[in-house]
C-alpha positions as a Markdown table, in Angstrom:
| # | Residue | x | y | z |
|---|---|---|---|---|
| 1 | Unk | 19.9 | -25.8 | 17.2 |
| 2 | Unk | 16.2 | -26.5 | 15.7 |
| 3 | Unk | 13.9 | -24.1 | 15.1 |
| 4 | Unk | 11.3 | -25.4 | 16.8 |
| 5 | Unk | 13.9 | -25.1 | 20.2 |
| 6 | Unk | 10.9 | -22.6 | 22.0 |
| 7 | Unk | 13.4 | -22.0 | 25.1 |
| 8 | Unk | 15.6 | -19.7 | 22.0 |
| 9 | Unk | 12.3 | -18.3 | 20.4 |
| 10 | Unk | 11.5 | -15.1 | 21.4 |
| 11 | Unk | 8.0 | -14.7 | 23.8 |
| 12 | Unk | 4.7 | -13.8 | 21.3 |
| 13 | Unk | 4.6 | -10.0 | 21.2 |
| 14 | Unk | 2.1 | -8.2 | 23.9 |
| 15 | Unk | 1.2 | -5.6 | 21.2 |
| 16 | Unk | 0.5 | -6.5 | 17.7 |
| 17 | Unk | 3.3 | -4.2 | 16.3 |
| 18 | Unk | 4.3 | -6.7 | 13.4 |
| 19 | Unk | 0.7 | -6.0 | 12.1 |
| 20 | Unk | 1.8 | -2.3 | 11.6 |
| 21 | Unk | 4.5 | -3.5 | 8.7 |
| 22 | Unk | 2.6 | -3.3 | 5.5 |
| 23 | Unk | 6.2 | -3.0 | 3.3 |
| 24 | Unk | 7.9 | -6.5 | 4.0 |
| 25 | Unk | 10.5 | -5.9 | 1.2 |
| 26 | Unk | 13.3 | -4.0 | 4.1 |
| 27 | Unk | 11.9 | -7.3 | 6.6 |
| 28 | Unk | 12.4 | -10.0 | 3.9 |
| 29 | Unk | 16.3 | -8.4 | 3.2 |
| 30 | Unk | 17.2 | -8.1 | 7.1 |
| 31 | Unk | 15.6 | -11.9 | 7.9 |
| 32 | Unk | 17.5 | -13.4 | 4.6 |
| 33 | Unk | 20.5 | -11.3 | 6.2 |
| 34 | Unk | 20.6 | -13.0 | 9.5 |
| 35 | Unk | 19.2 | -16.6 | 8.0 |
| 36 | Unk | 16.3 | -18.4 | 6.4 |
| 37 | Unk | 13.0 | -16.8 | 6.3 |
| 38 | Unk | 9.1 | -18.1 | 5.3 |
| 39 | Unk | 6.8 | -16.1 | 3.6 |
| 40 | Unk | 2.8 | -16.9 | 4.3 |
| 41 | Unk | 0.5 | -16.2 | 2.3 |
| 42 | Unk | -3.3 | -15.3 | 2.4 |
| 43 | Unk | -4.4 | -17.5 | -0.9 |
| 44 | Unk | -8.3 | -18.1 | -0.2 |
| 45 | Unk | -10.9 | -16.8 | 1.7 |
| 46 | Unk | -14.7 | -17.9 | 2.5 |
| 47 | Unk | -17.2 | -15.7 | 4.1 |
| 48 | Unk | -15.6 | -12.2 | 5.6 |
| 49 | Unk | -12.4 | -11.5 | 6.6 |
| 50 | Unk | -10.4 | -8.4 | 8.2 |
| 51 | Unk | -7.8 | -9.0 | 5.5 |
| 52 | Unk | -7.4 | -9.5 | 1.7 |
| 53 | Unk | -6.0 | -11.8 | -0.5 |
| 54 | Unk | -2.8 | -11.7 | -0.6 |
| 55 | Unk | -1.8 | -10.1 | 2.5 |
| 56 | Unk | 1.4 | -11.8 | 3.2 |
| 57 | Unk | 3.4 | -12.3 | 7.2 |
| 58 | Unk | 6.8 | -12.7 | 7.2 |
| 59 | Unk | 8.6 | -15.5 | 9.5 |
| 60 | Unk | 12.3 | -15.2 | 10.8 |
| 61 | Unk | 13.9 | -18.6 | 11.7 |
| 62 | Unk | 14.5 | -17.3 | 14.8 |
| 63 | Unk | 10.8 | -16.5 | 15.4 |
| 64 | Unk | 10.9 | -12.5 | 14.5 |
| 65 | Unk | 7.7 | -11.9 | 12.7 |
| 66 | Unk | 6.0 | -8.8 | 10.3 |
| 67 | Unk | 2.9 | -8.9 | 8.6 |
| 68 | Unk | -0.6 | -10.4 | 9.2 |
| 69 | Unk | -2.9 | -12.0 | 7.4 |
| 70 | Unk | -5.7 | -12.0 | 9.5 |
| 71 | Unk | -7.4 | -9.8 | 12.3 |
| 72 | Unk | -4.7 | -11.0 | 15.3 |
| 73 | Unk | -6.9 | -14.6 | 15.5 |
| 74 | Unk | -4.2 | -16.8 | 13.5 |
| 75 | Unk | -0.6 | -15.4 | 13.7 |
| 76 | Unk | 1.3 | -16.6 | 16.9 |
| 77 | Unk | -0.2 | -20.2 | 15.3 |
| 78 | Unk | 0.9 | -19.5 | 11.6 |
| 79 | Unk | 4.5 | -18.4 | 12.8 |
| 80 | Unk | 4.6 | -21.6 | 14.5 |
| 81 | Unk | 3.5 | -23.6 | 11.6 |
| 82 | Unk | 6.1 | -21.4 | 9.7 |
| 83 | Unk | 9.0 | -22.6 | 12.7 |
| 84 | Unk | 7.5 | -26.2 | 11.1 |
| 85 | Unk | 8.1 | -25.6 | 7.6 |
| 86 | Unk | 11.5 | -24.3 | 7.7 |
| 87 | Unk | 12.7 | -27.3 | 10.1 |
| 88 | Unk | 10.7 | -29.7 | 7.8 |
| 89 | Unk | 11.8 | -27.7 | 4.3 |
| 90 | Unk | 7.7 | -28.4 | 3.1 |
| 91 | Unk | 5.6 | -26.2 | 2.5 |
| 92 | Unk | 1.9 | -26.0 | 4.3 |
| 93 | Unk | -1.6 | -25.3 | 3.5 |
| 94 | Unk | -3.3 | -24.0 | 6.6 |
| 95 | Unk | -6.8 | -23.7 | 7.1 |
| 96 | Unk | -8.7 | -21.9 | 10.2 |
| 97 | Unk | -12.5 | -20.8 | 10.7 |
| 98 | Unk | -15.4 | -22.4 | 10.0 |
| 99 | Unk | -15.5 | -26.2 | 9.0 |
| 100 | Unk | -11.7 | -26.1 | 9.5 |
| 101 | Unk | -10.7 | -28.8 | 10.8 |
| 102 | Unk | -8.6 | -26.7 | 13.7 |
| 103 | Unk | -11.7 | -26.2 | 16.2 |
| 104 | Unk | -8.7 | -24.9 | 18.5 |
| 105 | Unk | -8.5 | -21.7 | 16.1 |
| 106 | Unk | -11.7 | -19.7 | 14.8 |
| 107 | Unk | -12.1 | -16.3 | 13.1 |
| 108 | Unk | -14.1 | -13.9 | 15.0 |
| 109 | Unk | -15.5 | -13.1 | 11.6 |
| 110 | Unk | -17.3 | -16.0 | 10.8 |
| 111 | Unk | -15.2 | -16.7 | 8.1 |
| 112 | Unk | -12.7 | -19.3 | 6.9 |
| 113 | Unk | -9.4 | -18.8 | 5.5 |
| 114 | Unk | -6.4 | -20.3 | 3.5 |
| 115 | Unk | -2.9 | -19.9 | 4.3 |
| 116 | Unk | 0.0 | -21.3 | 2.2 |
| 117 | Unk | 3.5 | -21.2 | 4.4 |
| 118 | Unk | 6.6 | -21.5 | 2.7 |
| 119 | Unk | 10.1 | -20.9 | 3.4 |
| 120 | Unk | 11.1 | -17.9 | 0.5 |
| 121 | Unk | 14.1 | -19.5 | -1.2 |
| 122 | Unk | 16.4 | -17.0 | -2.7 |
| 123 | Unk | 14.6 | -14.3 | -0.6 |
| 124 | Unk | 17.2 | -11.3 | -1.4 |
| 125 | Unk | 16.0 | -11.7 | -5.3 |
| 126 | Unk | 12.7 | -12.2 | -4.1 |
| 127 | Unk | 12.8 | -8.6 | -2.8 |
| 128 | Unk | 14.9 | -7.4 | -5.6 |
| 129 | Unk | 12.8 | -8.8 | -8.4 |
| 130 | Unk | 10.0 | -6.6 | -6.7 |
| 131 | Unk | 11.7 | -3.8 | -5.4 |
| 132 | Unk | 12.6 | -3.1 | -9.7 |
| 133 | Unk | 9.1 | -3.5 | -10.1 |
| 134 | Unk | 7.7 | -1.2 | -7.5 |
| 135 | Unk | 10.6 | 1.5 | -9.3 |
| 136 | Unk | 9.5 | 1.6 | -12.1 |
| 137 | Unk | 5.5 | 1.2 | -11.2 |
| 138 | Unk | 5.0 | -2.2 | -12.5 |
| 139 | Unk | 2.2 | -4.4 | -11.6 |
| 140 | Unk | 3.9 | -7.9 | -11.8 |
| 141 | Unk | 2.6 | -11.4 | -10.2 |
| 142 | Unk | 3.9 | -13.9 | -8.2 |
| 143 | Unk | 3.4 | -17.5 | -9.1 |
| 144 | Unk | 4.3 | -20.1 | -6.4 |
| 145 | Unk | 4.0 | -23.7 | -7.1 |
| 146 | Unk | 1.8 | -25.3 | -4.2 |
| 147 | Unk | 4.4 | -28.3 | -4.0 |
| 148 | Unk | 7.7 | -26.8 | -3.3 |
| 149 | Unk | 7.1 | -23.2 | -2.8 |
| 150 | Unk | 9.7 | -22.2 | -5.7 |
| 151 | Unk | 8.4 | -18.7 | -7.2 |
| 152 | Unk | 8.1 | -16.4 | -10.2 |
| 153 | Unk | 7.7 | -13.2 | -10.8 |
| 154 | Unk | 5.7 | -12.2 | -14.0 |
| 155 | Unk | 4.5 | -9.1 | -15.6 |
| 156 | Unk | 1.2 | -7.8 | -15.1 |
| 157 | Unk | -1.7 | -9.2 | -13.0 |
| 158 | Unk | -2.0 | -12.8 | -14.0 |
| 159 | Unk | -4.6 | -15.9 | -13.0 |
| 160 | Unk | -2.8 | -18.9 | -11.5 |
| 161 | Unk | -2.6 | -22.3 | -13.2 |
| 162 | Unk | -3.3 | -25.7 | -11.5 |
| 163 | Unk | -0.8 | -26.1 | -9.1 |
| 164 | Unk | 0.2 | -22.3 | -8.1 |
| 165 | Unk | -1.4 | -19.7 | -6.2 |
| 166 | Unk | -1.1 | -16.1 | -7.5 |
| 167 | Unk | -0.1 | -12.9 | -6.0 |
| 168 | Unk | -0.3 | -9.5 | -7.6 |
| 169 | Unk | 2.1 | -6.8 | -6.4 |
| 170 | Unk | 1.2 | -3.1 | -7.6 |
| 171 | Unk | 2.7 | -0.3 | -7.0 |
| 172 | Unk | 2.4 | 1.7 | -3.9 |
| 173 | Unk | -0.5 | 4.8 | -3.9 |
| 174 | Unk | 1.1 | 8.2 | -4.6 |
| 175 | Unk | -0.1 | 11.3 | -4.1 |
| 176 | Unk | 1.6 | 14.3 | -5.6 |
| 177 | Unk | 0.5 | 17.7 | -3.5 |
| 178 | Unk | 1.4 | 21.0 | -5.1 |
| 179 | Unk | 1.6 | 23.6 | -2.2 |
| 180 | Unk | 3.6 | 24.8 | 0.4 |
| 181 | Unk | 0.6 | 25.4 | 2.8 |
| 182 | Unk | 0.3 | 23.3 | 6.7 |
| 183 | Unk | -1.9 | 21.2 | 5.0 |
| 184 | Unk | 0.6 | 20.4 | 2.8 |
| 185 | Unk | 3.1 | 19.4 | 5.2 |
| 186 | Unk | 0.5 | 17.7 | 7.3 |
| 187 | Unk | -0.5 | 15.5 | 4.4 |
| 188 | Unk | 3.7 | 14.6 | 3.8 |
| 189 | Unk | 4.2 | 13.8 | 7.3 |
| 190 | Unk | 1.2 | 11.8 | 7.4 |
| 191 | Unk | 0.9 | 10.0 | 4.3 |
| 192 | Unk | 3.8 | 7.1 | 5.1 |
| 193 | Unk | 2.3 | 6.1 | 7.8 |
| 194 | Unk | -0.8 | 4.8 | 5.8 |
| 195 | Unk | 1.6 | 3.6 | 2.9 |
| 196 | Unk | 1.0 | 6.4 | 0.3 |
| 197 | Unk | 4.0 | 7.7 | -1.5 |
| 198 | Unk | 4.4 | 11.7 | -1.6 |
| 199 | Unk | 5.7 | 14.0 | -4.5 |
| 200 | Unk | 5.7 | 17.5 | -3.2 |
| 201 | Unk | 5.6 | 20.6 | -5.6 |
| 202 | Unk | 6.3 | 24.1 | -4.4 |
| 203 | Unk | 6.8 | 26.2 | -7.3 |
| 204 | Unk | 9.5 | 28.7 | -6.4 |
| 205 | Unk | 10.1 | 26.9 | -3.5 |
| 206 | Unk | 12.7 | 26.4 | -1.0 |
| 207 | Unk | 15.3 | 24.7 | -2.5 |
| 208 | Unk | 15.0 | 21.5 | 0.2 |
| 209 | Unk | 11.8 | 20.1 | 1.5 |
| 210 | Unk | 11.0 | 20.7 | 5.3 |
| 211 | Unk | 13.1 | 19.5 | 7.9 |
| 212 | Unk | 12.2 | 15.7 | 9.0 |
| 213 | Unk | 10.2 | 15.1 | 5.9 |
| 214 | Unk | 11.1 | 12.5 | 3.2 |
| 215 | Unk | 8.8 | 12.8 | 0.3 |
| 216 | Unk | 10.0 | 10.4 | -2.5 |
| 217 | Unk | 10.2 | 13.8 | -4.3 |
| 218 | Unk | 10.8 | 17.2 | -3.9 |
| 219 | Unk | 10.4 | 20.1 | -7.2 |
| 220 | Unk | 10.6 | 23.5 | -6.5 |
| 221 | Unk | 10.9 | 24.8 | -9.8 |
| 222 | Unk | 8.4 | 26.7 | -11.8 |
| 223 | Unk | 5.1 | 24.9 | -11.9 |
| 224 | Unk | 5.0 | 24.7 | -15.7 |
| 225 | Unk | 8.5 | 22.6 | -15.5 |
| 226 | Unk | 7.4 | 20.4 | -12.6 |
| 227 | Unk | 4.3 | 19.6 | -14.4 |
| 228 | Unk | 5.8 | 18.5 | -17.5 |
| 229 | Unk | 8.7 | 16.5 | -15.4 |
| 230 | Unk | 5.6 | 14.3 | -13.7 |
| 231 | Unk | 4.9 | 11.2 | -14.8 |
| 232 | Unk | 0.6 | 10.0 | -13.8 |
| 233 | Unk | -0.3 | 6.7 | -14.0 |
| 234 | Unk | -3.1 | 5.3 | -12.4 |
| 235 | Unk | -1.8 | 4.7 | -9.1 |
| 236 | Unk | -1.8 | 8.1 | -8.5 |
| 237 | Unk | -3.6 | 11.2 | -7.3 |
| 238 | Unk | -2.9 | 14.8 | -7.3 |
| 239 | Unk | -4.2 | 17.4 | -5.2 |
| 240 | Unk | -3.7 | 20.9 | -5.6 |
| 241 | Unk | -3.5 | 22.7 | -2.1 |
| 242 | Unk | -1.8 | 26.0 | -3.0 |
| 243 | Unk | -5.2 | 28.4 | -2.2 |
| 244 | Unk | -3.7 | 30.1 | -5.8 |
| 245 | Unk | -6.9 | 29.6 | -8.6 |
| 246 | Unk | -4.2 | 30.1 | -11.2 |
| 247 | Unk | -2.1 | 26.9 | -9.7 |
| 248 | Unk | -5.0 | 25.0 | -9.1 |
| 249 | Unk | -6.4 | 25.5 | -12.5 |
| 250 | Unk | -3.5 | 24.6 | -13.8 |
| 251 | Unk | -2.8 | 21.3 | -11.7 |
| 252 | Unk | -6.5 | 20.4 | -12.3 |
| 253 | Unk | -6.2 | 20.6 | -16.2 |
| 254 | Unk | -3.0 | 18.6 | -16.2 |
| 255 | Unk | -4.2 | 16.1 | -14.0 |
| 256 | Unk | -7.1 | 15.5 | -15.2 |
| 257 | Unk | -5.6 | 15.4 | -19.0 |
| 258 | Unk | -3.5 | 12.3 | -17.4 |
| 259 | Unk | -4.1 | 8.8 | -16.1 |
| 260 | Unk | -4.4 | 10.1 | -12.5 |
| 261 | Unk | -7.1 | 8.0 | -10.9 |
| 262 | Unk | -8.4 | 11.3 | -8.5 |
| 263 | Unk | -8.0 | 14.8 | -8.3 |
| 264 | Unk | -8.4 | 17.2 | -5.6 |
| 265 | Unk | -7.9 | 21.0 | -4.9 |
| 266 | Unk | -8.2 | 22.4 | -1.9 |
| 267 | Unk | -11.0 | 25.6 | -0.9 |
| 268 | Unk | -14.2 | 26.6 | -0.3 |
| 269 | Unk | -17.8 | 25.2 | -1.4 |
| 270 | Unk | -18.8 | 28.7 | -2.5 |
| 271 | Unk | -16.4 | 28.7 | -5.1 |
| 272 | Unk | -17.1 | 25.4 | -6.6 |
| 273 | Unk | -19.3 | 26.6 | -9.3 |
| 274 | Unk | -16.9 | 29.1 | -10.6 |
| 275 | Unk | -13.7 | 26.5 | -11.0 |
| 276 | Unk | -15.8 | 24.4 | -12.8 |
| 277 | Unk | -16.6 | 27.0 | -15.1 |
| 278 | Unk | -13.0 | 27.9 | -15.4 |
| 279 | Unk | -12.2 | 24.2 | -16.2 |
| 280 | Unk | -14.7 | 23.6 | -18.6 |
| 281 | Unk | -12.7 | 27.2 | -20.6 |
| 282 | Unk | -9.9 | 24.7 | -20.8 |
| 283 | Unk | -11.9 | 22.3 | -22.7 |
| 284 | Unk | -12.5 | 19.7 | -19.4 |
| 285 | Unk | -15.9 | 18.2 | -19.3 |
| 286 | Unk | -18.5 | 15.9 | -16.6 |
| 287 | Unk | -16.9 | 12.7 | -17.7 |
| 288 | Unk | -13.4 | 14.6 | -16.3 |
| 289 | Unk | -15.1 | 15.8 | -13.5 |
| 290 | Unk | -15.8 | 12.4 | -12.3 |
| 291 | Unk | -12.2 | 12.0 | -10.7 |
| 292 | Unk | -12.5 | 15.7 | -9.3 |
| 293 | Unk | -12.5 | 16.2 | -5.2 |
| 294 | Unk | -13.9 | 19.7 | -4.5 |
| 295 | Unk | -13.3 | 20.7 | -2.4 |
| 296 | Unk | -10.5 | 18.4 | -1.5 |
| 297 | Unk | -11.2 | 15.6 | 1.2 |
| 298 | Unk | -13.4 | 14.1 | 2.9 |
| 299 | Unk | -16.2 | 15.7 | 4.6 |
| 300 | Unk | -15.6 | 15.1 | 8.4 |
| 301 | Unk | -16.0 | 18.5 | 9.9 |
| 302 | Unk | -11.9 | 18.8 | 9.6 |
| 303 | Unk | -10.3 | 22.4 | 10.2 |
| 304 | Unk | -7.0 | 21.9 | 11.6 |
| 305 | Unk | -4.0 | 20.9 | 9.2 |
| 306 | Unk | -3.9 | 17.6 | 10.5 |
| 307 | Unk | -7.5 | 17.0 | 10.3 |
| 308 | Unk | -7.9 | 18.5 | 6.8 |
| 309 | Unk | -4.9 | 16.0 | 5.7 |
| 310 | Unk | -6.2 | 13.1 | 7.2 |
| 311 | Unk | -9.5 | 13.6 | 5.4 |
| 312 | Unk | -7.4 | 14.0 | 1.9 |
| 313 | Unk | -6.2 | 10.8 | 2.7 |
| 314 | Unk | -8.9 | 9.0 | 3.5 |
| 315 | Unk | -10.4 | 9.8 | 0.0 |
| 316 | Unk | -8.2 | 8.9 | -1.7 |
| 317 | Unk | -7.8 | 5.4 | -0.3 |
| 318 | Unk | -11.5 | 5.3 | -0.6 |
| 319 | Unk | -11.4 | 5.9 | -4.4 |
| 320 | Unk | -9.0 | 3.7 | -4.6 |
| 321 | Unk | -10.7 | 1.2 | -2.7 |
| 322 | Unk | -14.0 | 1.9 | -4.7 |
| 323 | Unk | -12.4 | 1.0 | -7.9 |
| 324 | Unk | -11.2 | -1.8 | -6.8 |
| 325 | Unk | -14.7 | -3.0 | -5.6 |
């Protein structure tokens, strides 16, 4: 049966669910599971555009898609292009907005847009390669020749040469929280849903984290272990929301002492002054203070758990966001 056989494909979805998948590793295992899969790739971009470089969609031969690489505008096209490219076994440079030459498809942002399609060979060690990498919090690239779509995964961020496009997997956001407060719960439930790993701390703790919660790790041991045990790179934040100055001192000073790219603790704006103070006793300084939230989150008039966590995690997707500007 080909894959272009539309009476087998399944209808375009009503909803743009596929656009809520921002992990493709578990879709590219399942497709590779059930048969062929292509990968497409955002590779250049003029003038705005809702997504980034590198945002990749994922295309079942059988038409299942996950992913998007642009605001809703080009995707039922691209995963037809995609049904193209695996009957064909080429790969496909697409190329939609303005001065394309597809007047059929424009970008309601004005902008134009680059898409490579290829069907992923060897897709399970595609995932694997960086699945390892996102374990142990590798940055690593992905070179793809623009001929035959073979790939390569190499360490660190790395420029393509002529001939290859380039995409740069880091590892996923985590924030570590150190409390055992509703905010703190609010922030471990919430934080998958925008991608962000969680390490929860509760010093003397219960010896399992709450019921229907899956933080990628859970310490309840005395805070001076659990700090020592953590490990800070700069894909990670810490916030401190234990309302205990002792704890929060202490989170803050070790945090801050590590490559931790934002800190938070949470409390009140009257008592800003005097933490600082405290902090500067254990020898911390402005140029510190820099990646220092106080109080923790952003200021958007939140007071409920929920509220108060979604504004933690908006910073720190904004810092993160800001450095990367």
């Amino acid at each position: 049966m080909s894959a272009l056989d539309e009476s087998v494909a399944p209808a375009w979805p009503a909803w743009p669910e596929y656009a809520l998948v921002e992990d493709l590793l578990p879709v590219l295992r399942a497709y590779a599971h059930d048969g062929r899969v292509a990968l497409a790739t955002l590779v250049t971009i003029a003038g705005p555009s809702p997504r980034p470089l590198g945002s990749e969609m994922a295309i079942a031969a059988d038409g299942r898609v996950a992913g998007y690489v642009s605001g809703g505008c080009v995707e039922a096209a691209v995963a037809h292009e995609a049904a193209m490219v695996l009957a064909e076994g080429r790969p496909r440079l697409l190329d939609y907005g303005v001065g394309s030459p597809v007047v059929d498809i424009q970008l309601t942002c004005g902008g134009r847009i680059g898409i490579f399609v290829r069907e992923l060979r060897e897709p399970s060690a595609y995932a694997q390669a960086l699945a390892v990498a996102r374990r142990e919090r590798r940055t690593v690239t992905v070179l793809t020749d623009a001929a035959t779509g073979e790939w390569r995964v190499v360490d660190g961020e790395q420029r393509a040469a002529e001939g290859e496009y380039a995409t740069v997997h880091a590892p996923p956001l985590r924030l570590v929280v150190v409390g055992g407060d509703p905010v703190s719960l609010a922030v471990a439930k919430l934080a998958p849903v925008v991608g962000v790993e969680v390490v929860m701390l509760r010093p003397h703790g219960p010896m399992h984290p709450p019921e229907g919660v899956k933080p990628l790790a859970y310490d309840p041991r005395s805070l001076a272990v659990s700090l020592s045990a953590l490990s800070l790179d700069d894909r990670t934040a810490v916030y401190s929301l234990s309302h205990d100055a002792d704890v929060d001192d202490a989170v803050a000073t070790h945090a801050l002492g590590s490559a931790a790219f934002a800190v938070g603790i949470l409390g009140s704006r009257n008592k800003i002054g005097a933490r600082l103070q405290r902090l500067r006793d254990h020898g911390l300084d402005d140029e510190d203070f820099a990646r220092l939230h106080l109080p923790a989150g952003l200021p958007i008039g939140a007071q409920t758990p929920h509220g108060i966590a979604l504004s933690i995690l908006a910073q720190v997707c904004q810092r993160d966001r800001a450095r990367q500007a």
